[in-house]
Backbone as a printed PyTorch tensor [residue, N CA C, xyz], in Angstrom:
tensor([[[  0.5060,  -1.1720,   0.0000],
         [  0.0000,   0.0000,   0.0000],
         [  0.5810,   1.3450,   0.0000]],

        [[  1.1460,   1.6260,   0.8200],
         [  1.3290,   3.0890,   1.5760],
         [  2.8030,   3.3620,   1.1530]],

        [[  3.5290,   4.4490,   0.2460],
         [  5.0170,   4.7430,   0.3460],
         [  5.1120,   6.1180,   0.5190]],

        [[  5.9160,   6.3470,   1.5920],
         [  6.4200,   7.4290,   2.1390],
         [  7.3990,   8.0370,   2.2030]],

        [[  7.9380,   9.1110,   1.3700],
         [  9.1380,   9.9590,   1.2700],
         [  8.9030,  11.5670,   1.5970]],

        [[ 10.4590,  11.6430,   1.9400],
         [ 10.4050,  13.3330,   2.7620],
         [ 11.0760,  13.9220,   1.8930]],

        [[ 10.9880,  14.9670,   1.5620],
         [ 10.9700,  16.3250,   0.8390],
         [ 12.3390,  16.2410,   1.0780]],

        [[ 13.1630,  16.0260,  -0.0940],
         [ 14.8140,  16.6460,  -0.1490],
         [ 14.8960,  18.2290,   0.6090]],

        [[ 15.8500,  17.9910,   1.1980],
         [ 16.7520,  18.9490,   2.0290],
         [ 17.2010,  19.9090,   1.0360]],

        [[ 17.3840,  19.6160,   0.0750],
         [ 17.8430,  20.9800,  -0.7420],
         [ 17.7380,  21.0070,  -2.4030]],

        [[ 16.6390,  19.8000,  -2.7000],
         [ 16.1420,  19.9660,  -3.6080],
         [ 14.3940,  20.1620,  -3.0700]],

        [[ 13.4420,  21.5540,  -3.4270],
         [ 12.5080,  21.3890,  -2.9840],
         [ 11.1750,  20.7870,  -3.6830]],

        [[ 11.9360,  20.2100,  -5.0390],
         [ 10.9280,  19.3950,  -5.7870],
         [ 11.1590,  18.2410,  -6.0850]],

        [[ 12.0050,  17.4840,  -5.0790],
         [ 12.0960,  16.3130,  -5.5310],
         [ 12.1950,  15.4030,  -3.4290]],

        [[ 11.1720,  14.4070,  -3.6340],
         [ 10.9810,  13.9500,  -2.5820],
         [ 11.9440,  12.1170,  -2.5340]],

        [[ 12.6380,  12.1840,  -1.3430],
         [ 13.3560,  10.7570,  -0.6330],
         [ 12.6320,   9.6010,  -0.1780]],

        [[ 12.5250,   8.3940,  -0.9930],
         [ 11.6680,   7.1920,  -0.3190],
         [ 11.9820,   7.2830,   1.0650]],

        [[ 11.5710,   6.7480,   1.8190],
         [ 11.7640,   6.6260,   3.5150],
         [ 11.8190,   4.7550,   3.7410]],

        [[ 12.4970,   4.2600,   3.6330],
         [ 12.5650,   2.6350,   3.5600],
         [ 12.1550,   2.5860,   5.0610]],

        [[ 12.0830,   2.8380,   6.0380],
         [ 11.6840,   2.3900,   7.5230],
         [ 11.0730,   4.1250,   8.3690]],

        [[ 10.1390,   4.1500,   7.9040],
         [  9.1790,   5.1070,   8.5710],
         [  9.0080,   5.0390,  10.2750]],

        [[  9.0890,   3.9470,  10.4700],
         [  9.4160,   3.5740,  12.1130],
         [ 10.6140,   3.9610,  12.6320]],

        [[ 11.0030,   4.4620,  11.9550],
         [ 13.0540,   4.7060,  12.5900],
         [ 12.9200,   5.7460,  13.8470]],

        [[ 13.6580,   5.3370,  14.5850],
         [ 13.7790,   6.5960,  15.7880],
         [ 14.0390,   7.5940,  15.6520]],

        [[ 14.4760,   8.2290,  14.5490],
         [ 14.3830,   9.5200,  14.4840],
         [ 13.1700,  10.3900,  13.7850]],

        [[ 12.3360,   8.9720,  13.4370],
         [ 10.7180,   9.9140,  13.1870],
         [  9.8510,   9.1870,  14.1470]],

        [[  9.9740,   8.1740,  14.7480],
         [  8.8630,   7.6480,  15.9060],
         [  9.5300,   7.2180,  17.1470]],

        [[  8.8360,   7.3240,  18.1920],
         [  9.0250,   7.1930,  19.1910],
         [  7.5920,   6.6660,  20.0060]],

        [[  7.9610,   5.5710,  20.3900],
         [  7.3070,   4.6580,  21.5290],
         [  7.0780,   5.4800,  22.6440]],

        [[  5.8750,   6.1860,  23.2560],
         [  5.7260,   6.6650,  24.9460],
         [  5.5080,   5.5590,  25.8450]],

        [[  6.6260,   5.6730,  26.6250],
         [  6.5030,   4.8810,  27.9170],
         [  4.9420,   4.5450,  28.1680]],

        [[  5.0660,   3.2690,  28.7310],
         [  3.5490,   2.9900,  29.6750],
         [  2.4290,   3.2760,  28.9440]],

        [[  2.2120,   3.7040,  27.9920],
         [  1.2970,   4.3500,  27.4130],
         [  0.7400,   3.5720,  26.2280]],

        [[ -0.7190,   3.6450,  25.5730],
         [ -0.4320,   3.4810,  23.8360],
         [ -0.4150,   4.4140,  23.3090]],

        [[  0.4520,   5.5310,  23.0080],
         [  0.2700,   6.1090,  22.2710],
         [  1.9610,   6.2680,  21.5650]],

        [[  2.2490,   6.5080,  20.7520],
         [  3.5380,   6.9780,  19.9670],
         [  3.3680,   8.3390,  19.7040]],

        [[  4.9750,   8.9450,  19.6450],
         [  5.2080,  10.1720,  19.0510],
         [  5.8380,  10.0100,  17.3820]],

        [[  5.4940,  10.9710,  16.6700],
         [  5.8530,  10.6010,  15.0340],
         [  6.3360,  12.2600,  14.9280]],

        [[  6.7150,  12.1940,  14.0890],
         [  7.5040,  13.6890,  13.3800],
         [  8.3570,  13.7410,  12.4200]],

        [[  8.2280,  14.3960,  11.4050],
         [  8.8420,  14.0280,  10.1570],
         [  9.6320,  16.1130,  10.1400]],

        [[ 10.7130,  15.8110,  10.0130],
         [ 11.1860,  17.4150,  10.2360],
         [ 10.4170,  18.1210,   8.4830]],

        [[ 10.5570,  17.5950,   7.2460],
         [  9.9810,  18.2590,   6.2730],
         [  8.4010,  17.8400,   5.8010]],

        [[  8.0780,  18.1370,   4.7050],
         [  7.0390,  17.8300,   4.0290],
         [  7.2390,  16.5760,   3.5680]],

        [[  5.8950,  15.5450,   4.2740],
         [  5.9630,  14.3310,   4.1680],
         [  5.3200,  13.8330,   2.6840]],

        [[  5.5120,  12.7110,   1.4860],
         [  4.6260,  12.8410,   0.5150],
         [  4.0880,  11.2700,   0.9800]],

        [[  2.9680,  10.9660,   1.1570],
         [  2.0940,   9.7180,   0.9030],
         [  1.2360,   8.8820,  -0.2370]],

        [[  2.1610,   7.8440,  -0.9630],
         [  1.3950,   7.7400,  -2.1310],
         [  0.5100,   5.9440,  -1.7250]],

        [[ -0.4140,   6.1340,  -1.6870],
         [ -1.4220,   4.5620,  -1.6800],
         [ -1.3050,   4.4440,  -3.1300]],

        [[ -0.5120,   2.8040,  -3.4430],
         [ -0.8700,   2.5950,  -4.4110],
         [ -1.9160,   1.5570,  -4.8760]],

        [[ -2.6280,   1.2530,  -3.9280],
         [ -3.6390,  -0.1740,  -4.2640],
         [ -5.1860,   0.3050,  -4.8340]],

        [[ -5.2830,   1.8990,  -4.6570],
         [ -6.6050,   2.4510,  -4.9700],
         [ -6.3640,   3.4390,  -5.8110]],

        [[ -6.9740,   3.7300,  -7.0210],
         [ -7.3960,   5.1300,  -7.8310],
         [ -7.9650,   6.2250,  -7.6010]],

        [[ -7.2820,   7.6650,  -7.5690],
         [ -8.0880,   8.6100,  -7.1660],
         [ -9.8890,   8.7380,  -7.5020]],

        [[-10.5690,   8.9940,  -7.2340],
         [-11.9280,   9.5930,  -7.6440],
         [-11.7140,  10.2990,  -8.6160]],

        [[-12.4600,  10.1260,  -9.2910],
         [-12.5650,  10.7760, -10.7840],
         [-12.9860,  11.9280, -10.3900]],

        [[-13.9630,  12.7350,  -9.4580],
         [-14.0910,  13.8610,  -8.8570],
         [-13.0250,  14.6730,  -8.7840]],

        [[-12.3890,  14.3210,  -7.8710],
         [-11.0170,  14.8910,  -7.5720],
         [ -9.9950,  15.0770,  -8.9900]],

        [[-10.0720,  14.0350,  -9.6560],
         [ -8.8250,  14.3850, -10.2260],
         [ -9.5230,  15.7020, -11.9540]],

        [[-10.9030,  15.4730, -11.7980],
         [-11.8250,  16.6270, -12.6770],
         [-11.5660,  18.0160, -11.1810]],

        [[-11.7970,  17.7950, -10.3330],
         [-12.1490,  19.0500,  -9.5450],
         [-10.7320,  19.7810,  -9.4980]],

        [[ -9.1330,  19.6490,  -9.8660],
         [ -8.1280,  19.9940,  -9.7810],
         [ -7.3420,  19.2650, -10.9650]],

        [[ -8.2140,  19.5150, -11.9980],
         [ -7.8540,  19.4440, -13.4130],
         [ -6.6940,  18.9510, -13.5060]],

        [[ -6.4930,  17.2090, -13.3220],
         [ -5.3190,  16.5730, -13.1120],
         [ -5.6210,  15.4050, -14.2220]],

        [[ -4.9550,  14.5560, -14.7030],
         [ -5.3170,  13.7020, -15.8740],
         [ -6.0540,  12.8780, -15.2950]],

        [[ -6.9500,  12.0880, -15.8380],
         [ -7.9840,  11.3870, -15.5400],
         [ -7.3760,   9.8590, -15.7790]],

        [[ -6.0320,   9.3530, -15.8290],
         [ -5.3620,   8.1460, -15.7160],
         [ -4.1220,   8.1380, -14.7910]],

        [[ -4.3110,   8.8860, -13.7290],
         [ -3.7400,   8.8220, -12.8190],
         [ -3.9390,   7.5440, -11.5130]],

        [[ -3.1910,   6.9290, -11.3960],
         [ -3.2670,   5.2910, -11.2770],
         [ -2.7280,   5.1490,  -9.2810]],

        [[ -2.3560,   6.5370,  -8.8970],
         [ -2.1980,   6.5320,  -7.2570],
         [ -3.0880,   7.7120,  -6.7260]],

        [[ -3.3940,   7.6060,  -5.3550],
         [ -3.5940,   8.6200,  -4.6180],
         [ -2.5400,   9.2310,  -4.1050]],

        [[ -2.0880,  10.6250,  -3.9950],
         [ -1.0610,  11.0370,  -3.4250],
         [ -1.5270,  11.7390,  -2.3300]],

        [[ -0.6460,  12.1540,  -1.2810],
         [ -1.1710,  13.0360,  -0.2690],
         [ -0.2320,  13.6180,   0.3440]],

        [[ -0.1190,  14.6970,   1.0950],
         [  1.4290,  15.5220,   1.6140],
         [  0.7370,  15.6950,   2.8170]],

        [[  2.1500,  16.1860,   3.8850],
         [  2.1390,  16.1050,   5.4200],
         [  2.8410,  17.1660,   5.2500]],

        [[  2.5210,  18.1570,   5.9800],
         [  3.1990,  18.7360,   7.4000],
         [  3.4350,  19.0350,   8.6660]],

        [[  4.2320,  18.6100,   9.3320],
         [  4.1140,  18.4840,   9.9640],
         [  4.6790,  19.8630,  11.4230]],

        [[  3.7090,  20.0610,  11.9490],
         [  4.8750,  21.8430,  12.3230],
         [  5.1370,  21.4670,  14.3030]],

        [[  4.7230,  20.3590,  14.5080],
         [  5.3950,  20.1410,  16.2990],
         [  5.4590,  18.4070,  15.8500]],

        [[  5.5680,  17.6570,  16.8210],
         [  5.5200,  16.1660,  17.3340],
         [  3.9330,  15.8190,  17.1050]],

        [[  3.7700,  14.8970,  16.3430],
         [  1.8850,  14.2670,  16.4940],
         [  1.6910,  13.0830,  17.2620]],

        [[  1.1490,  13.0690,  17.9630],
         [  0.8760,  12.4250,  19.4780],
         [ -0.4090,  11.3100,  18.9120]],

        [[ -0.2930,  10.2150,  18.5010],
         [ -0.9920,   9.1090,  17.9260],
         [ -1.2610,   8.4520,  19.0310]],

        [[ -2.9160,   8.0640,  19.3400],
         [ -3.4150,   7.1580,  20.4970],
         [ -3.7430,   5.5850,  19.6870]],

        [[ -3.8460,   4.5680,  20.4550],
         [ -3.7820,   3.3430,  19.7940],
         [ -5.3970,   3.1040,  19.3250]],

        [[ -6.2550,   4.2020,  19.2300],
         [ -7.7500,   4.1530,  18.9150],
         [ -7.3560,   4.8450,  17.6120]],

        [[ -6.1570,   5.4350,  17.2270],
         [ -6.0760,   6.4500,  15.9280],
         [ -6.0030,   7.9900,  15.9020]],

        [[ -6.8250,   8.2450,  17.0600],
         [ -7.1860,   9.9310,  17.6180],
         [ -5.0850,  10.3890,  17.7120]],

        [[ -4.9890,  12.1030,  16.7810],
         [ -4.0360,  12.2430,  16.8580],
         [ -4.2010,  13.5060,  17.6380]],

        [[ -3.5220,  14.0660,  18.2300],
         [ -3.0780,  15.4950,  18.4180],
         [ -1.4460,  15.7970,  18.9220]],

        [[ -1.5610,  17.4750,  18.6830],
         [ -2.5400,  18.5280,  18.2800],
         [ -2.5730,  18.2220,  16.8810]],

        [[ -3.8200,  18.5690,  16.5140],
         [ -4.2500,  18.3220,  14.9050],
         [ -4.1700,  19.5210,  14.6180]],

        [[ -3.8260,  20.8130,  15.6690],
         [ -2.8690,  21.7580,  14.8770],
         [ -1.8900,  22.1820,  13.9350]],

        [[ -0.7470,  20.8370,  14.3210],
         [  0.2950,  21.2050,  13.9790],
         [  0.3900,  19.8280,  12.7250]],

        [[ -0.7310,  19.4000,  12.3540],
         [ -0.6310,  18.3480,  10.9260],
         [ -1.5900,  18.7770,  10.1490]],

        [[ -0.8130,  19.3320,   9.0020],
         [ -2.0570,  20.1520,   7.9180],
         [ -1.4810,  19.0730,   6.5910]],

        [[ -2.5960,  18.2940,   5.5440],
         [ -2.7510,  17.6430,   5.1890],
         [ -2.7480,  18.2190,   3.3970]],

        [[ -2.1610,  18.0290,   2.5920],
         [ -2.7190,  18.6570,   1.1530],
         [ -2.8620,  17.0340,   0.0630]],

        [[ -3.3990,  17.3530,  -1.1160],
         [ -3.7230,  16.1670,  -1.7940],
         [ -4.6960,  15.8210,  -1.7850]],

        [[ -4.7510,  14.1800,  -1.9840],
         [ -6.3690,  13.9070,  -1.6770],
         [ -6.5840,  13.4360,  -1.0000]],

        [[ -6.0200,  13.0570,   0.4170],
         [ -6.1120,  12.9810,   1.8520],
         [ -7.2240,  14.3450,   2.2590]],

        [[ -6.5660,  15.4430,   1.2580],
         [ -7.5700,  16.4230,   2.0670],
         [ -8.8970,  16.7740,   1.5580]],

        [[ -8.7380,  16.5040,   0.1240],
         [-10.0870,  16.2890,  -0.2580],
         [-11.1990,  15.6920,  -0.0800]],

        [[-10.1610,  14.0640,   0.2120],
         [-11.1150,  13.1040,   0.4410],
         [-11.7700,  13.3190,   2.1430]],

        [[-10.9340,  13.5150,   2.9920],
         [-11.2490,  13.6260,   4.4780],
         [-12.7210,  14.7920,   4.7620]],

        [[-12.8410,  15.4760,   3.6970],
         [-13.6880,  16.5540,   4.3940],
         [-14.9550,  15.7870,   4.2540]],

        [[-15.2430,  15.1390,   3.3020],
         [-16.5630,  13.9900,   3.1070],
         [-17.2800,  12.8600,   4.0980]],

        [[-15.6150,  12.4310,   4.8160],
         [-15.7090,  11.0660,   5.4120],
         [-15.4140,  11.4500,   6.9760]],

        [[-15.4400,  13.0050,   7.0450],
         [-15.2160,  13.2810,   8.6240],
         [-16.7870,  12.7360,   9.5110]],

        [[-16.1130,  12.2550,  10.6560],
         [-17.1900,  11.6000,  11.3370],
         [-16.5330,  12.2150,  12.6710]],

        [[-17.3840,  11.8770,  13.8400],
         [-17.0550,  12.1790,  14.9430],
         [-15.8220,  11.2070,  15.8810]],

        [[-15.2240,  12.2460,  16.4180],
         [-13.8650,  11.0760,  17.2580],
         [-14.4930,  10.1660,  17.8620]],

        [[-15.4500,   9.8910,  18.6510],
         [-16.1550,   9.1800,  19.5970],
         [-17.3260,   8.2170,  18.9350]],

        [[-17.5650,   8.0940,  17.3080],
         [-17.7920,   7.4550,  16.5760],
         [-17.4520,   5.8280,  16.5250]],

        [[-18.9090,   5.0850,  17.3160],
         [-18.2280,   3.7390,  17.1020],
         [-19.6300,   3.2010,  16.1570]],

        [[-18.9030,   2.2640,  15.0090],
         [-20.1060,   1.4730,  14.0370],
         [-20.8620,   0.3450,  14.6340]],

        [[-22.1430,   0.2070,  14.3680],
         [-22.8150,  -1.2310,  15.1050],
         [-22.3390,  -2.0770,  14.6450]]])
């Protein structure tokens, strides 16, 4: 599914696979706790490749209509504090572009949201 690369350091249009996204210098395990700390110092890019954008999306931001991944970008501007239910904060400091953000404004549901 999921490949994740960070924004070259000094090229600003060209993004670095990330072969181990778990590495200690972007996650961290909290003691006693479930929750992890994550932090990516640049602009994160997220590409899913097992699903096709919405044809919506890729008409609503006039992008070719045989575009064969979803892409999505991170920023990240403090530490994001991940609970083992999914709930992140501060959801301040993670602003989302792509079609993570397109798609999310549709499928927002409530945190405390459980399905029968």
């Amino acid at each position: 599914g999921f490949v994740i690369a960070l924004l070259n350091e000094t090229d600003d249009k060209k993004f670095d696979f990330i072969g181990l996204p778990y590495h200690e210098k972007y996650y961290t395990l909290i003691d006693s706790s479930a929750e992890i700390d994550i932090f990516y110092p640049r602009r994160i890019s997220l590409t899913y490749t097992k699903k096709t954008p919405e044809t919506a999306y890729l008409k609503q931001y006039n992008l070719p209509l045989d575009v064969g991944v979803q892409i999505s970008y991170i920023d990240m501007l403090d530490v994001i504090t991940i609970r083992e239910n999914g709930y992140y904060y501060n959801q301040k400091d993670w602003v989302n572009f792509g079609y993570w953000s397109w798609k999310n404004i549709g499928d927002l549901l409530p945190f405390d949201y459980i399905p029968d």
